[in-house]
Structure formats: C-alpha cells, structure tokens
DRENDO-1510 file (C-alpha; in Angstrom, 1 decimal, always signed):
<recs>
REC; n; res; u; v; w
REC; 1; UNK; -29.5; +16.4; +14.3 .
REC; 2; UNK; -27.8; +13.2; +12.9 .
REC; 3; UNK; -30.3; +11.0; +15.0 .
REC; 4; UNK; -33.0; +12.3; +12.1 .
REC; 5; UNK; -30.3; +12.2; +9.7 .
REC; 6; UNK; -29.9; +8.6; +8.7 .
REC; 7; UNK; -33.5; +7.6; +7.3 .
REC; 8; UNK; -32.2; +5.8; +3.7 .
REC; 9; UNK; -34.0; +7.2; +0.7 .
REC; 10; UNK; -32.8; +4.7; -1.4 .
REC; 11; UNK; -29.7; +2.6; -1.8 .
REC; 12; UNK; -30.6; +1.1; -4.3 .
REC; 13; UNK; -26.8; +1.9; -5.8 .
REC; 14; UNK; -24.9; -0.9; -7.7 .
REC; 15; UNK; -21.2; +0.1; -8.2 .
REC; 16; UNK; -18.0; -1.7; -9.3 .
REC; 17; UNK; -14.6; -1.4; -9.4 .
REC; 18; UNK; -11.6; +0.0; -6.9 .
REC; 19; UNK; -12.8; +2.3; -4.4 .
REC; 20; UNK; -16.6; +1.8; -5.2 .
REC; 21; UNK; -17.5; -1.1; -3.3 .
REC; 22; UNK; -19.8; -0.1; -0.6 .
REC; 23; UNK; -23.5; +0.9; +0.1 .
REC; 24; UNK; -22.8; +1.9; +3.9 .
REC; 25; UNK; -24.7; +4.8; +5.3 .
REC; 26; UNK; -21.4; +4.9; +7.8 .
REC; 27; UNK; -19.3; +5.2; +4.7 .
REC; 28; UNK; -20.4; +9.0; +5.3 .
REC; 29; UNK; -17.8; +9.7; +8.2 .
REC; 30; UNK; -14.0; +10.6; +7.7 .
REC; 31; UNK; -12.9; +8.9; +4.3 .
REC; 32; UNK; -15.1; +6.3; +4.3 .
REC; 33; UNK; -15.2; +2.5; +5.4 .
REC; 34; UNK; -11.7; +1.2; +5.7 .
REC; 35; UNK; -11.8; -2.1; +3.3 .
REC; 36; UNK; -10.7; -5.4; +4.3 .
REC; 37; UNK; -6.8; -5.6; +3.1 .
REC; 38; UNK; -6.4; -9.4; +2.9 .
REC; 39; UNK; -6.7; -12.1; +0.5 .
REC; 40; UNK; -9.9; -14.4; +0.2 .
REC; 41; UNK; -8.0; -17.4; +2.7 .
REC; 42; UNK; -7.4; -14.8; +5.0 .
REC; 43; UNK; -11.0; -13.2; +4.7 .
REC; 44; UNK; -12.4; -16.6; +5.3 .
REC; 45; UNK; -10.8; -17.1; +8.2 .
REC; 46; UNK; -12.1; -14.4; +10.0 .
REC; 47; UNK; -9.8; -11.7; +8.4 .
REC; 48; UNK; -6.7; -13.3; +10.4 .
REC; 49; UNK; -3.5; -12.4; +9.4 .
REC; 50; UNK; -0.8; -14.2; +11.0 .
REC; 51; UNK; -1.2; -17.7; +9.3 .
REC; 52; UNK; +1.7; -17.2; +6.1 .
REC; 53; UNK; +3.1; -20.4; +4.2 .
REC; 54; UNK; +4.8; -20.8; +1.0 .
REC; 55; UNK; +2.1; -20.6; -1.6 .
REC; 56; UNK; +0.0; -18.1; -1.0 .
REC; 57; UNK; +0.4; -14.1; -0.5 .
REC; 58; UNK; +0.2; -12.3; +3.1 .
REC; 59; UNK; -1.1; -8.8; +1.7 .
REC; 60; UNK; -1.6; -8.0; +5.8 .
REC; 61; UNK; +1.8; -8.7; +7.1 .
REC; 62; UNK; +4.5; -8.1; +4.6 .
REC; 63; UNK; +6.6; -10.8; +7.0 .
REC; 64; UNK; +5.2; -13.6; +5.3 .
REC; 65; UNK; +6.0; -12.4; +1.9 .
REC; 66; UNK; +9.4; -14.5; +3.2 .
REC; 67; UNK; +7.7; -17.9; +3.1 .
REC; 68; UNK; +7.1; -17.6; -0.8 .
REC; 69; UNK; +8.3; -20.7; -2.5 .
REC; 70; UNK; +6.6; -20.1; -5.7 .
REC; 71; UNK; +5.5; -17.0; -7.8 .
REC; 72; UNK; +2.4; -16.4; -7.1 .
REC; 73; UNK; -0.6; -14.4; -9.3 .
REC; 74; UNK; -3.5; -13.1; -7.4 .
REC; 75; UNK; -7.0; -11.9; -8.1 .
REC; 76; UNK; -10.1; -11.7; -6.3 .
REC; 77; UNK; -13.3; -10.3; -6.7 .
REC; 78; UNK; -16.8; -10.2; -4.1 .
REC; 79; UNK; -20.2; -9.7; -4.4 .
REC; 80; UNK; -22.1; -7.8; -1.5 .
REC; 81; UNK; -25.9; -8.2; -0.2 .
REC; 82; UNK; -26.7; -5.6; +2.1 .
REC; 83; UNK; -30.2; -4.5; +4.0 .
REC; 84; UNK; -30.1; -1.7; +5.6 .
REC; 85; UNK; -33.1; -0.9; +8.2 .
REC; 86; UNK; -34.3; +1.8; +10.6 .
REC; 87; UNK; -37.2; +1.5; +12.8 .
REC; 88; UNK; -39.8; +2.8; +9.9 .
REC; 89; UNK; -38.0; +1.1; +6.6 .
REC; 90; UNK; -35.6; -1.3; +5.2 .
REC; 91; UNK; -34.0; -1.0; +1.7 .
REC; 92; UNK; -31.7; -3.7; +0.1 .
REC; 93; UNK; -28.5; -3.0; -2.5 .
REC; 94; UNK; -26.1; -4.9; -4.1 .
REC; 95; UNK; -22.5; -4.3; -5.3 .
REC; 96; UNK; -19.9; -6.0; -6.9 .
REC; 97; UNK; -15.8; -4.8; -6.7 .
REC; 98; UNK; -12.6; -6.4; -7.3 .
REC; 99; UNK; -11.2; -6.9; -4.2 .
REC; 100; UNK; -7.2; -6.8; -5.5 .
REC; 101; UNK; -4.4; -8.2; -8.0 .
REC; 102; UNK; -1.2; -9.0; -6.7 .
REC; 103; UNK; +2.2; -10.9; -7.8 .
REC; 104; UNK; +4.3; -12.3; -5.3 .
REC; 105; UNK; +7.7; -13.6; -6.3 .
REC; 106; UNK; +10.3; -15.5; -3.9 .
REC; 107; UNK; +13.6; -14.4; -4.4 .
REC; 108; UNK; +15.7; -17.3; -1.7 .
REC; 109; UNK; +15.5; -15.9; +1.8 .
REC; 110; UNK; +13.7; -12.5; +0.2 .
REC; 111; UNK; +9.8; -12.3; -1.0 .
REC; 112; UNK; +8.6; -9.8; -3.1 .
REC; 113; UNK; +5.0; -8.6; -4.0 .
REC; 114; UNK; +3.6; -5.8; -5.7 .
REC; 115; UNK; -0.3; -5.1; -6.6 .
REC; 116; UNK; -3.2; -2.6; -6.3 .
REC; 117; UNK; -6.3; -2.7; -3.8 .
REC; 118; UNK; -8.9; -1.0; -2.6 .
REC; 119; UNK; -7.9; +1.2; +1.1 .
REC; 120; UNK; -11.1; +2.9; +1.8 .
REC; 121; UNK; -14.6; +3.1; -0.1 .
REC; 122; UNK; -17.4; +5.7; +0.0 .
REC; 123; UNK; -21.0; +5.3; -0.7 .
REC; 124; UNK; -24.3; +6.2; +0.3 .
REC; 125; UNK; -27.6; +8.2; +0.1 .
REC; 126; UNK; -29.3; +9.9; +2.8 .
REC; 127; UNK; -32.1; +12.1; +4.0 .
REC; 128; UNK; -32.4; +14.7; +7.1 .
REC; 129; UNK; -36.0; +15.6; +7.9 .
REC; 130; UNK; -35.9; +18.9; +10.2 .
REC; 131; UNK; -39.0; +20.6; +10.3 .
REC; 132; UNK; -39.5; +22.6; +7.0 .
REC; 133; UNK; -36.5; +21.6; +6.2 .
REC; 134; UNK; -35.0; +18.8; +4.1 .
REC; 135; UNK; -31.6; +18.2; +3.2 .
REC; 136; UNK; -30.3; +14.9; +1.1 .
REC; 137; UNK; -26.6; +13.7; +1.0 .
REC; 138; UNK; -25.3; +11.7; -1.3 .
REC; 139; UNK; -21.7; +10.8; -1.7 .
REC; 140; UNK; -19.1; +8.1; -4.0 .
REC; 141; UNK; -15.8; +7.4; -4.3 .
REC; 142; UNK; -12.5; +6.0; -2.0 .
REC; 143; UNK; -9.0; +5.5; -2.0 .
REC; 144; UNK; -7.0; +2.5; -3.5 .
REC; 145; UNK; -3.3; +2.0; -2.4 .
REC; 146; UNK; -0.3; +0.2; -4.5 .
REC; 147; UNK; +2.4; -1.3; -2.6 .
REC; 148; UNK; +6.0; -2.5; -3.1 .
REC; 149; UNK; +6.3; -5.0; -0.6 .
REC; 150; UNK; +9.5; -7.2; +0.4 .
REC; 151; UNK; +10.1; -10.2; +3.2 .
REC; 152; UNK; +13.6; -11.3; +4.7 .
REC; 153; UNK; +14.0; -14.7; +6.6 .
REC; 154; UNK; +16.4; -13.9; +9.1 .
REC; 155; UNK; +16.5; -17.3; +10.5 .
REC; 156; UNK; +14.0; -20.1; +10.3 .
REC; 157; UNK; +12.4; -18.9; +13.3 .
REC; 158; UNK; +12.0; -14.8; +12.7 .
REC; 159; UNK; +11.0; -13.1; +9.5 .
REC; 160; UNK; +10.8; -9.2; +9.1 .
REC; 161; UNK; +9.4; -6.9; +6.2 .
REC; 162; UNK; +7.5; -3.9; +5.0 .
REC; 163; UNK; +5.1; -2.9; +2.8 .
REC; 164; UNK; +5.4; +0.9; +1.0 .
REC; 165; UNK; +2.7; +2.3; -0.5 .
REC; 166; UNK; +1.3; +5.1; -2.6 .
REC; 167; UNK; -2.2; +5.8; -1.9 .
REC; 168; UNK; -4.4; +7.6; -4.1 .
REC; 169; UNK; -8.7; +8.6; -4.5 .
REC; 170; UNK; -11.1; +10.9; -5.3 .
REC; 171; UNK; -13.9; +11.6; -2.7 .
REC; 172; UNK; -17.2; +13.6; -3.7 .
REC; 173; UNK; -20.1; +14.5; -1.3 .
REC; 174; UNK; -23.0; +17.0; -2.4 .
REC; 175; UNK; -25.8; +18.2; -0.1 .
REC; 176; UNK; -29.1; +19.5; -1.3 .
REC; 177; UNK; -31.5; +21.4; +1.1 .
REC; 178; UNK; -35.0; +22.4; +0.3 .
REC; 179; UNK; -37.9; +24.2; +2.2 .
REC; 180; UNK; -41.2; +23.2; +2.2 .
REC; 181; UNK; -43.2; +25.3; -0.4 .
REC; 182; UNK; -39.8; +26.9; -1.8 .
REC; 183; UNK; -39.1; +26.0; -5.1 .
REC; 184; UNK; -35.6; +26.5; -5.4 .
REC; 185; UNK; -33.1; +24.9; -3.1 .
REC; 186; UNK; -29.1; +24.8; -1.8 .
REC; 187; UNK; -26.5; +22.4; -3.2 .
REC; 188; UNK; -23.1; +22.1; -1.8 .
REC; 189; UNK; -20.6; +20.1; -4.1 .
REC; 190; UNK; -17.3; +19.2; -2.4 .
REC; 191; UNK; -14.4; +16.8; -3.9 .
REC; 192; UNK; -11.1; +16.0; -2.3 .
REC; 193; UNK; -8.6; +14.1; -4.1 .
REC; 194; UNK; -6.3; +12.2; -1.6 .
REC; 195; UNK; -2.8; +11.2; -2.4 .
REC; 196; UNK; +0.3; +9.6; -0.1 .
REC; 197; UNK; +2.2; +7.7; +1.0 .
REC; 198; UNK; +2.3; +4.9; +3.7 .
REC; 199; UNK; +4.3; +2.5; +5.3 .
REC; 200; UNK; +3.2; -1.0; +6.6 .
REC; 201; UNK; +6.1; -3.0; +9.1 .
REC; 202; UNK; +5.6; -6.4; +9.7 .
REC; 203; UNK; +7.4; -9.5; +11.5 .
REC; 204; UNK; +6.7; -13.3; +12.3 .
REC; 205; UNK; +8.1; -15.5; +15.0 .
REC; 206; UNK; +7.9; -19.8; +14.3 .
REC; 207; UNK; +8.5; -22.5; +16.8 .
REC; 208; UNK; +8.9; -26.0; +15.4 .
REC; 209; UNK; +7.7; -28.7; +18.0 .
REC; 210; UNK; +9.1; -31.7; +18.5 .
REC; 211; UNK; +5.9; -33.7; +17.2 .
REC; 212; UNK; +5.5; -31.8; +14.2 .
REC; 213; UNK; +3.2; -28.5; +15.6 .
REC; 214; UNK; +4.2; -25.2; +14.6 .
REC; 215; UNK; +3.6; -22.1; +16.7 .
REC; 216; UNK; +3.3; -18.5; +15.2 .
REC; 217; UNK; +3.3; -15.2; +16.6 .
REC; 218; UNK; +2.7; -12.2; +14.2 .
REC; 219; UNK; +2.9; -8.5; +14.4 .
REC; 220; UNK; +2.4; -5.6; +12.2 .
REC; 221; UNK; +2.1; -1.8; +12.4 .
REC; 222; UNK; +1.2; +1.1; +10.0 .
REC; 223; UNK; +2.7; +4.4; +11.4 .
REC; 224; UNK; +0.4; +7.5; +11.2 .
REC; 225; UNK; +0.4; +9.6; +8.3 .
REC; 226; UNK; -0.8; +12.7; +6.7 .
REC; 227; UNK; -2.5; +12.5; +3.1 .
REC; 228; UNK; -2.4; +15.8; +1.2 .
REC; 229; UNK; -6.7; +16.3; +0.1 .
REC; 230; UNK; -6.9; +18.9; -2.8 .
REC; 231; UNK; -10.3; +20.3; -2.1 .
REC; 232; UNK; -12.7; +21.7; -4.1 .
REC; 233; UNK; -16.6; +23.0; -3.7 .
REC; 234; UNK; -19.5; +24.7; -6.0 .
REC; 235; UNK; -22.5; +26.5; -4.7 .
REC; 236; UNK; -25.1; +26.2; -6.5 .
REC; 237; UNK; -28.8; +27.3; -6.9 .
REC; 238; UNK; -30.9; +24.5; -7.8 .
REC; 239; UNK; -34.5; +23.7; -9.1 .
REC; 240; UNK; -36.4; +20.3; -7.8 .
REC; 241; UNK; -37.6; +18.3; -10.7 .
REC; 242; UNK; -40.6; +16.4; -10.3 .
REC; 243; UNK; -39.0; +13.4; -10.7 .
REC; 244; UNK; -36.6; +13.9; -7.7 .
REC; 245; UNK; -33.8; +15.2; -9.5 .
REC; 246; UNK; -32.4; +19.1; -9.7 .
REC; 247; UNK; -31.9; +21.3; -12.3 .
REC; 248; UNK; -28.6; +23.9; -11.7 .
REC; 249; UNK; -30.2; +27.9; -11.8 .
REC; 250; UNK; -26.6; +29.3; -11.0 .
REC; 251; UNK; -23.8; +28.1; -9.6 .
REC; 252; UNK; -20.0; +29.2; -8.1 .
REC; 253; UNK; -16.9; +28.0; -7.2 .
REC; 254; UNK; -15.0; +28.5; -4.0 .
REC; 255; UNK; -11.3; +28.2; -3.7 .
REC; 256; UNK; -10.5; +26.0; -0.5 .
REC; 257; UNK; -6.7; +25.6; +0.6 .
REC; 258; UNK; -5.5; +21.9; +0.0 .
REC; 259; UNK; -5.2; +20.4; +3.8 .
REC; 260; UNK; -3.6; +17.6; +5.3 .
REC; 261; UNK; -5.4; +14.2; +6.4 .
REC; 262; UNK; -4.4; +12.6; +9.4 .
REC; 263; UNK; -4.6; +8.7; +8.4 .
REC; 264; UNK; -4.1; +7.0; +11.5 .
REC; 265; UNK; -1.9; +4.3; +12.9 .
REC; 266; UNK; -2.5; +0.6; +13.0 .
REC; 267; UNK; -1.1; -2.2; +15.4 .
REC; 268; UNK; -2.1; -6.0; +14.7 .
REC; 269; UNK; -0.3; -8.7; +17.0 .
REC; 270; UNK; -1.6; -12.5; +16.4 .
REC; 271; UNK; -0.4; -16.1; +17.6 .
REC; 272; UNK; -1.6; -19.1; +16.2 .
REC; 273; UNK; -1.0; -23.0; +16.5 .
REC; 274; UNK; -1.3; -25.8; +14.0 .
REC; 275; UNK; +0.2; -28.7; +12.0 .
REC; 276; UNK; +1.8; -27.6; +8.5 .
REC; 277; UNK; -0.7; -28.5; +5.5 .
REC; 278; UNK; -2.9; -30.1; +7.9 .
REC; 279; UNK; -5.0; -27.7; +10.5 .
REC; 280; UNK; -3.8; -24.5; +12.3 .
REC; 281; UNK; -6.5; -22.3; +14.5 .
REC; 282; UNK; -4.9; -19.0; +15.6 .
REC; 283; UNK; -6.3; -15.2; +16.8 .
REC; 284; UNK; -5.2; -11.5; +16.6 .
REC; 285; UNK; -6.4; -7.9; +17.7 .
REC; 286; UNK; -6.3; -4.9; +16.0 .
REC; 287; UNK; -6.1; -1.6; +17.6 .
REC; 288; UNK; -6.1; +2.1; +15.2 .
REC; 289; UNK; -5.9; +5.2; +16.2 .
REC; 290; UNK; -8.8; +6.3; +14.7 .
REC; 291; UNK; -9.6; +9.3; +17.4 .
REC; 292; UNK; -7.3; +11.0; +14.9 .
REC; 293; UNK; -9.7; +11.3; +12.3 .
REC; 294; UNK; -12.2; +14.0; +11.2 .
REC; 295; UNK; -15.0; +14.7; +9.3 .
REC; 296; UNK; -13.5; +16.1; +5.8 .
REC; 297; UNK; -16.5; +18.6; +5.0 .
REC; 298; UNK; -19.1; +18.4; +7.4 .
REC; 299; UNK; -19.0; +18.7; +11.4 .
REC; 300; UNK; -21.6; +17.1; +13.5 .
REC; 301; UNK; -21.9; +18.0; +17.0 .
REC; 302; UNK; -23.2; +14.5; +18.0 .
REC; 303; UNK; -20.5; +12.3; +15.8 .
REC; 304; UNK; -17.1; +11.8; +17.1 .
REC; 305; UNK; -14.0; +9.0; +16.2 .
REC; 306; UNK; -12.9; +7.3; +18.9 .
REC; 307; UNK; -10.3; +4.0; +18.7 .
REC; 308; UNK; -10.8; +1.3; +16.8 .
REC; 309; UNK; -10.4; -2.5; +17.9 .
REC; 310; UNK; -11.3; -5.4; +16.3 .
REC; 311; UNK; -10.6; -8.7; +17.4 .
REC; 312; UNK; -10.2; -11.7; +15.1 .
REC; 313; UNK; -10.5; -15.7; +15.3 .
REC; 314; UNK; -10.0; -18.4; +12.9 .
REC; 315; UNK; -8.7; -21.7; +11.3 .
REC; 316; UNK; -8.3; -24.1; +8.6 .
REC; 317; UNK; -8.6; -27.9; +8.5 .
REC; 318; UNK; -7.3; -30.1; +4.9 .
REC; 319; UNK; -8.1; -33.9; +6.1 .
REC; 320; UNK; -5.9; -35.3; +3.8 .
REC; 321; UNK; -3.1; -32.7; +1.9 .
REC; 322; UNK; -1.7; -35.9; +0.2 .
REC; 323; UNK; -4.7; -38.1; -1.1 .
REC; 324; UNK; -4.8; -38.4; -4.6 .
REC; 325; UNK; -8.1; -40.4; -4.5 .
REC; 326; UNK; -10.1; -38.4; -3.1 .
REC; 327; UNK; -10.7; -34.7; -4.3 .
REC; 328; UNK; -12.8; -33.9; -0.6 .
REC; 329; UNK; -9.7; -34.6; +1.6 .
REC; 330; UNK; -7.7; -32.4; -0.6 .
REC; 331; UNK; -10.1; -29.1; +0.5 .
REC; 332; UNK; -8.8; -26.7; +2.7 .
REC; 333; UNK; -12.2; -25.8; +5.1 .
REC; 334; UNK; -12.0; -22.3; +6.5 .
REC; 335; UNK; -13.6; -20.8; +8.7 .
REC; 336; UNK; -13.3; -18.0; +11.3 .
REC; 337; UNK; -15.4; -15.0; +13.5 .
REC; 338; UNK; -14.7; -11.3; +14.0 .
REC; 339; UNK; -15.6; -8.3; +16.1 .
REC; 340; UNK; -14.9; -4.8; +15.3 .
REC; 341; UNK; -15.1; -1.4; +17.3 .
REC; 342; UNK; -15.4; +0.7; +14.1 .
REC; 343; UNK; -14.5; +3.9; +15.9 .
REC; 344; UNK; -17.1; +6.1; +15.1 .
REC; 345; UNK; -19.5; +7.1; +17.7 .
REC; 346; UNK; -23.5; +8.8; +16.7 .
REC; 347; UNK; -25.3; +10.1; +19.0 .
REC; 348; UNK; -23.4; +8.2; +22.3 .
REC; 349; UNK; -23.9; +4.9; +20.4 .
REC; 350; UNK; -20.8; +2.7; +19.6 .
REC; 351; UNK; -21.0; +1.4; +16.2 .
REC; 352; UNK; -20.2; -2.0; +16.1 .
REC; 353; UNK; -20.0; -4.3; +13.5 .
REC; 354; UNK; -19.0; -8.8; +13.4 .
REC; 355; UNK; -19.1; -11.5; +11.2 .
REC; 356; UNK; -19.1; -14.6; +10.7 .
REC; 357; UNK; -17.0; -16.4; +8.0 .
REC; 358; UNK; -16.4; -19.5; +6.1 .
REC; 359; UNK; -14.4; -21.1; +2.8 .
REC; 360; UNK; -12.8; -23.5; +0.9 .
REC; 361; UNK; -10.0; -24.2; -1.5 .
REC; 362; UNK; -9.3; -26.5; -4.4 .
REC; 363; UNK; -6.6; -27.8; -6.0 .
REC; 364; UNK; -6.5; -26.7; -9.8 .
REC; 365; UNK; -5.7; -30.1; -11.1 .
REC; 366; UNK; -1.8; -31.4; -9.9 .
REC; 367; UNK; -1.0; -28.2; -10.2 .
REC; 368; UNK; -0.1; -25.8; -6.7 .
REC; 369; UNK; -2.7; -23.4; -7.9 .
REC; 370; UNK; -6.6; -22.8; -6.2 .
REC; 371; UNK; -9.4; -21.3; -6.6 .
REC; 372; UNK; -10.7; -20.2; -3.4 .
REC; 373; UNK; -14.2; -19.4; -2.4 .
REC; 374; UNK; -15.5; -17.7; +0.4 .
REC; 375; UNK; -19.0; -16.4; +2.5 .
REC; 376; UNK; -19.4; -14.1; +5.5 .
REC; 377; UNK; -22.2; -13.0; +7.4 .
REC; 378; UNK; -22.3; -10.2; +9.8 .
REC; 379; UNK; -24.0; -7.0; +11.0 .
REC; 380; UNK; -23.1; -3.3; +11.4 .
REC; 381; UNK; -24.4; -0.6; +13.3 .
REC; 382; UNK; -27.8; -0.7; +15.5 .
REC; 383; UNK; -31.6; +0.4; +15.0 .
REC; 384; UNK; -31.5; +2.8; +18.3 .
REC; 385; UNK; -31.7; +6.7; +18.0 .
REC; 386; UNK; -32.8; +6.6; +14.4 .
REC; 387; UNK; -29.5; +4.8; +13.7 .
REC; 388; UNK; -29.3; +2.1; +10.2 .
REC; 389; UNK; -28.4; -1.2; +11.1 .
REC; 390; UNK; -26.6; -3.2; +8.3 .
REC; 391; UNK; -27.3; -7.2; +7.7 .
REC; 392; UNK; -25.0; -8.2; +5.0 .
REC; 393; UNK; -23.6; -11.4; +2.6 .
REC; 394; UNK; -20.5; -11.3; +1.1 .
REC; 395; UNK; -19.3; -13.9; -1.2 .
REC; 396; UNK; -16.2; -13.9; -2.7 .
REC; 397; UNK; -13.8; -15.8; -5.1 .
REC; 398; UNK; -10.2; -15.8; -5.5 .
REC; 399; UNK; -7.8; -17.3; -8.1 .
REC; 400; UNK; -3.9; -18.2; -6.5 .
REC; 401; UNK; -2.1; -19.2; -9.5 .
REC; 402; UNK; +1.3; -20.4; -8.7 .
REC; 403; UNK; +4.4; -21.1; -11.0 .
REC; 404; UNK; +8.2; -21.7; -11.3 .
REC; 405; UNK; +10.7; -19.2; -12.6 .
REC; 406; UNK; +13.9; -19.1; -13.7 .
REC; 407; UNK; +13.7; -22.9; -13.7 .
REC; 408; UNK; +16.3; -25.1; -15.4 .
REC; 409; UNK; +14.2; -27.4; -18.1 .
REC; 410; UNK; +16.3; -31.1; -18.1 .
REC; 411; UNK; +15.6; -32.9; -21.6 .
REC; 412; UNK; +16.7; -36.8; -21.9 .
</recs>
C-alpha cells in the first residue's frame, strides 16, 4: 500500500515556531522526525557533541555544562530548503523555526542551564492512489522539551551531569478518503497530546598532553521512557469542494483511552583531539532504540522501526585566537559530516539520510560573545518503490552572549 502512498500533493507548507519545523513526508511515522538537539557550533560541526569549553553551552551532553566560565544567553533560529521528489514529481517548501533559547550559568566546579527546544516535529501532506480509491493525509504538530540541566567537575580530568526534562506537544493527523464518482467522502481526525518526563546522563573524560593537546572522550545516554498521549478522534461525513477542500455533513466523536508512548533510549559515546582555542577534530556514534516505537494511529503492514545509528565527524580550526589585527584569524571555521540510520524501514527500504556541514563564528567586538552562522546540505530517503527522496539547505544563525555575574566592580 504505502509504496503508492507517498506521491506529495503539495508541500507547499511554510510553518514556524517550536514543534513546527519540518515539511518531511517521513515526519508521518511514530511522533515525527526527532530534531537536532544541539546548538549552531555543534550543528556545524557535523552535529558532534563531545567538543565542550568554557563559553559556550553543551545542550547534548549535560557534562560540559561543567566547563562554563561565563553566563551564557543562547538563541538560534534556521531556515529550511527542502525538495522533495518521486519518480513522476518534485515539489519544493520552505520553513523557518527557532531552533532553542537557553541560559547557562557557571556556578565554580557546578554548571547550570535551563531553556526550551524543539524534541520532535510533524509535518506533511500526502496522497494514496488505490484504484477507485483516494485517501489524503495530512498532519502538524511535535513535541518541545524544557530541561533543568546541571554539570560537576569532579576533577580536572572527569566531569559528570544530567539533564531533566519535561516534554510536552500536541500531534494531529486527519485522513480523507473519496471514491471515484461518490460525492461525499470519510474523514478521520485524531489528536494526541504528549506530556513527560525524561532524563539525559552525561560524562566527559580530558587528557592534557605534555605539548599542549587535549584529548576528550564523551558519553551520554537517555533512558527509555513512556509519554502518557491523551487521544482523541472525530468521524466525520464530508463533502469535496471544488476547490480541493471539504465541507463537514456530520460528524462524531469517539472516546479513545489515553495510552502510553514508548520514547526510546539513546546512547552517544565520542572522542576527539585538538589544541585549546586553536583546532580540535573529533567523532561519535549514536545508537536509539527506536524498534520500540509504533505508529500512534495508523498501522502499515509494510512500515516497521528498526534501530537507529548515526555516526558523526567534525572539527574546528581559529588560525589565530589572539590577533587583534586581523578580524579573519580570529574566526572559528567549522565544519563536519554525518550519516544517520533513521530507523524506519518502507517497504524493505532503509531510510537513510547524511549531510554535510559547515560554519563560522565572530567575535562581537572585545567582547566573549559571537554570532555564529551555519549551512548544511544533505539528503533523506530514496526515489525506489515509490519512495520521496529529500534534498535539503539549512542555514542557521545563533547569538552566544556571554557575561559576568556577581562580579566585584573596583573604582579608583
């Protein structure tokens, strides 16, 4: 069926905000596409997390949240290109999201953060063609997660933390189905809204060399657990307007029990070498249980989860952290590649997805602060078996706004 299934009508949808940033066909499946759940340095560097230093958040590996020096303000935002295409059609949409705002704040050898961003986005439009038979799905929505997060140094080799966090979303998915020369058609409305809670554990190993390199070996796991999905679903009668749209005749509610949502567990390990504010080049790989998760309202023979991997590499280079001459050897270039397994599997086909990334950082002024700017390329999914394969641009920019508090003032 679901080889038929993913012919785009049109995705022409622009949405912004939290939990809106996605026009994925495979946003379809389970609670939609996880979101990236790093800052924009992190992002440009291929989504690598185990890279931490003392002016900048970790949002991946609550470890790092021990290296704070500063308090840090953070915001980012990205803008998304994407063309989706099947063997008979391509379509192109855009959307635009805030990406996450966070405050990290060093407290000696403790780091604290706290902020909102996006965990999951949902967002697409399609059309199955069976015979006689036509039935469109359209669906919107995600979850967004805040998180109470707190690093200890334990020594000046090993940090430790965690990250809790209360997630939160509305999902809605509606089906129409029509017949050929039958006026009136099917609609199926279904909304969950998902609430939790979830725990992210996180520790980071340093070696100092002798001639001034630093190792770094991170790890950090998310533990499997159930969100509680309040469900609800109308029936309805509908008419087909010429325009494409439908017109309710009658419609009825159906009581559905609330259910529990397996989210499923997450381990990241990482090691990385470089020179402090000069270069460092590092990579991880990420497994998730995603075989855990199901499809919330409709089940497809031919669509299973299986596990998740994605494997990550990437760097940074600043030719000159101290020149005050010249503005270009202050830049920090970043760049990095990644790989993912997404875990969901259509019709015997793997869907895959990479990308590549790059970015830079400037100095606001004398100041520690930076604006941060990123691009990544990358594809997702494949053209076989009447599949959608996704070409997409992301650009994204990021403010890191660092200050002093609790600071003494000394007047002559």
């Amino acid at each position: 069926m679901l080889r038929k299934i993913l012919i785009l009508l049109a995705l022409a949808l622009t949405q912004s905000g939290f939990a809106q940033g996605t026009t994925s066909p495979y946003s379809f499946f389970g609670i939609g596409t996880l979101n990236f759940r790093g800052t924009i340095e992190n992002r440009s560097m291929g989504g690598m997390s185990t890279y931490s230093e003392s002016m900048h958040l970790n949002l991946q590996n609550p470890a790092g949240l021990a290296q704070l020096k500063l308090v840090n303000y953070s915001i980012a935002g990205s803008h998304k290109f994407n063309t989706l295409t099947t063997t008979q059609e391509s379509q192109r949409a855009t959307t635009t999201t805030l990406d996450y705002l966070a405050i990290g704040i060093p407290m000696g050898k403790f780091g604290g953060a706290f902020g909102l961003l996006p965990l999951t986005t949902s967002g697409y439009k399609l059309e199955n063609v069976d015979g006689i038979s036509t039935t469109q799905y359209t669906g919107s929505g995600g979850m967004n997660k805040v998180f109470l997060g707190l690093g200890y140094e334990v020594n000046k080799n090993l940090s430790i933390g965690f990250d809790a966090n209360y997630n939160f979303g509305k999902i809605e998915n509606n089906a129409v189905s029509f017949q050929e020369e039958i006026q009136l058609g099917t609609q199926e409305m279904n909304q969950s809204d998902l609430l939790g809670f979830s725990l992210n554990l996180g520790a980071q190993y340093q070696y100092f060399f002798a001639n001034k390199l630093k190792g770094t070996l991170g790890l950090h796991y998310t533990p499997e657990t159930n969100f509680v999905s309040e469900n609800q679903r109308t029936i309805a009668t509908v008419l087909l307007l010429p325009n494409g749209n439908t017109s309710p005749v009658d419609s009825r509610d159906i009581t559905l029990a609330n259910t529990d949502f397996t989210y499923p567990s997450q381990l990241t390990v990482g090691a990385g070498l470089g020179k402090e504010r000069s270069w460092f080049l590092g990579g991880e790989i990420t497994t998730q249980k995603t075989s855990n998760l199901s499809n919330r309202t409709v089940t497809l023979d031919n669509v299973f989860f299986e596990d998740a991997t994605k494997y990550r590499v990437g760097g940074f280079f600043i030719p000159d952290y101290n020149s005050f001459n010249n503005v270009l050897n202050r830049v920090v270039y970043r760049g990095g590649f990644r790989f993912e397994e997404t875990g969901i599997n259509i019709n015997g086909n793997s869907i895959k997805e990479f990308g590549i990334s790059f970015g830079l950082g400037f100095n606001l002024g004398r100041s520690f602060s930076n604006l941060n700017l990123g691009v990544e390329l990358g594809k997702r999914g494949t053209k076989n078996n009447g599949l959608v394969e996704e070409s997409f641009v992301n650009i994204f920019m990021g403010l890191s706004l660092n200050d002093k508090w609790f600071e003494k003032r000394l007047y002559d």
